[in-house]
Every structure is written in structure tokens, then in C-alpha cells.
C-alpha positions in Angstrom: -8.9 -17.9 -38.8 -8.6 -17.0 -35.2 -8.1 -13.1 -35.0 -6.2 -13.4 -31.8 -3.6 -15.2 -33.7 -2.7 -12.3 -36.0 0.3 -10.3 -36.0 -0.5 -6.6 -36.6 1.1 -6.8 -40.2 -1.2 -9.9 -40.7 -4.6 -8.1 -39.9 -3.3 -4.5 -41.5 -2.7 -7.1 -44.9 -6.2 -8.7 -44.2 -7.9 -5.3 -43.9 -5.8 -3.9 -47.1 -6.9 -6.8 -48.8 -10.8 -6.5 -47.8 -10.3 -2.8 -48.9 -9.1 -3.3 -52.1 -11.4 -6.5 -52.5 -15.0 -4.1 -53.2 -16.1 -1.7 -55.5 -13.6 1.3 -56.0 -17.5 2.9 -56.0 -18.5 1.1 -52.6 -15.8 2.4 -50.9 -16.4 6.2 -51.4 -20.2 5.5 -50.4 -21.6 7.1 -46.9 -23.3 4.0 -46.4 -20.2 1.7 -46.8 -19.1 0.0 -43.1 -16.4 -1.9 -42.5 -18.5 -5.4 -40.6 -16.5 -7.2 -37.9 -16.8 -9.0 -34.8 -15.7 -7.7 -31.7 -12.5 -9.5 -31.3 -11.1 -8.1 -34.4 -12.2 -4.9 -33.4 -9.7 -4.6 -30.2 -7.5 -6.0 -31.9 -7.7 -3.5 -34.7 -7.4 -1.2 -31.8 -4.6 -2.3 -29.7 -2.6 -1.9 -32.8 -3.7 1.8 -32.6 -3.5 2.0 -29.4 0.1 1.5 -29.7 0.6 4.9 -31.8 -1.0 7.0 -29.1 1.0 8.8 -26.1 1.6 7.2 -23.4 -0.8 9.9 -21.5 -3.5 9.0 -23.8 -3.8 5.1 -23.8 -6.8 3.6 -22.8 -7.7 0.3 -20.8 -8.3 -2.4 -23.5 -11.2 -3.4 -20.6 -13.4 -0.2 -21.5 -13.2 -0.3 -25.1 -16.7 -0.2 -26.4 -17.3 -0.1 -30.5 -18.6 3.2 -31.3 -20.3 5.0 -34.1 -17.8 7.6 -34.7 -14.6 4.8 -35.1 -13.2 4.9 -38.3 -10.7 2.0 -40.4 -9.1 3.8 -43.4 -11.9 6.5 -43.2 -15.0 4.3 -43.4 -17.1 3.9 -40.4 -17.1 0.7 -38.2 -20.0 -1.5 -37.6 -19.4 -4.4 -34.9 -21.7 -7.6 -35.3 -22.3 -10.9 -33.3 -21.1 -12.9 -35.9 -19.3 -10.4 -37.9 -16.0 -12.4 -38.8 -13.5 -10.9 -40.4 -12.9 -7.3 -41.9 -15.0 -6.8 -44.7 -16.8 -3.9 -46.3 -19.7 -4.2 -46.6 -22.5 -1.4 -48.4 -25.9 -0.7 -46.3 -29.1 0.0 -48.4 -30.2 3.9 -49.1 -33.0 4.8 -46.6 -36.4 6.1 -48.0 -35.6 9.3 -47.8 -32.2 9.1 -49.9 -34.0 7.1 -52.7 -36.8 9.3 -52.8 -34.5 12.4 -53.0 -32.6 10.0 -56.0 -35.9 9.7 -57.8 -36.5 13.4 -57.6 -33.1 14.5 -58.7 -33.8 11.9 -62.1 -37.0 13.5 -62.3 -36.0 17.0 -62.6 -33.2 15.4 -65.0 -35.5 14.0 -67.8 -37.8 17.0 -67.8 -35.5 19.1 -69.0 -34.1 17.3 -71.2 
């Protein structure tokens, strides 16, 4: 589907329906993202554009995906190729599965 073609009830229904689509668990994850390309992202924010003040709207032009943009609280991660919203979970680093390991380690000893 062409994301330029939806109407703003259309993509809210498509994100809902990506939302409610994964793991209840998934989506209160840190590492969760929501994966799109980056026509669905302006459109996903022209849509919020349109809440803002006048004051405060931006030039759809200089809209650049950034780290700290959120959809329904989850972070957003634009790909070449990302398609339409999804969720999508990322893998623990080293570090978190090390401190994972640890914390099951200290678990079993004392039990």
C-alpha cells in the first residue's frame, strides 16, 4: 500500500493495529522500535503537525527522523526499506545480557 494514499484515520488504524499485533511483553521493552520508511514517517508527522500551534509548525522540507521521536511512547527507527509501521524488538546488547546472567546467578545461589 502506498502510504501517501492514507487518510490520517487509515494510518492511525494501521499503527493501532501494528500495536496491538506484538507481544503485550514487546511493547513495554526499552529495546522495542516502531520500523518504518521515511514516507510513512512524515506522514505520521504531518498528522501531528496538525495538533501543534500555529507558532510552532515546522516546514515538512526540514523534517529529519530523530532518536528522541516517539509513536504511542515507543521510539522510532526510520529504514530504507522499512514499509509500514511495525514494531519491531532489537536484541539486548552484551552488556544487558551479561548484567541478565548475573542477576540469575545471584538468584540460584541463594536459593
Amino acid at each position: 500500500m502506498d502510504s501517501d494514499q492514507l487518510a490520517p484515520d487509515d494510518l492511525w488504524a494501521l499503527c493501532v493495529q501494528a500495536y496491538y499485533a506484538a507481544d503485550p511483553a514487546w511493547r513495554a521493552e526499552r529495546h522495542t522500535r516502531w520500523v518504518m520508511n521515511l514516507a510513512y514517517y512524515k506522514q505520521i508527522r504531518a498528522v501531528s503537525e496538525a495538533y501543534r500551534p500555529d507558532d510552532e509548525k515546522t516546514d515538512p522540507e526540514t523534517w529529519i527522523p530523530d532518536p528522541s521521536d516517539l509513536l504511542m511512547a515507543i521510539p522510532i527507527d526510520v529504514r530504507e526499506g522499512g514499509g509500514e509501521p511495525h514494531l519491531e524488538r532489537l536484541p539486548p546488547t552484551p552488556a544487558e545480557l551479561a548484567a541478565a546472567a548475573e542477576r540469575l546467578r545471584v538468584i540460584r545461589s541463594t536459593v
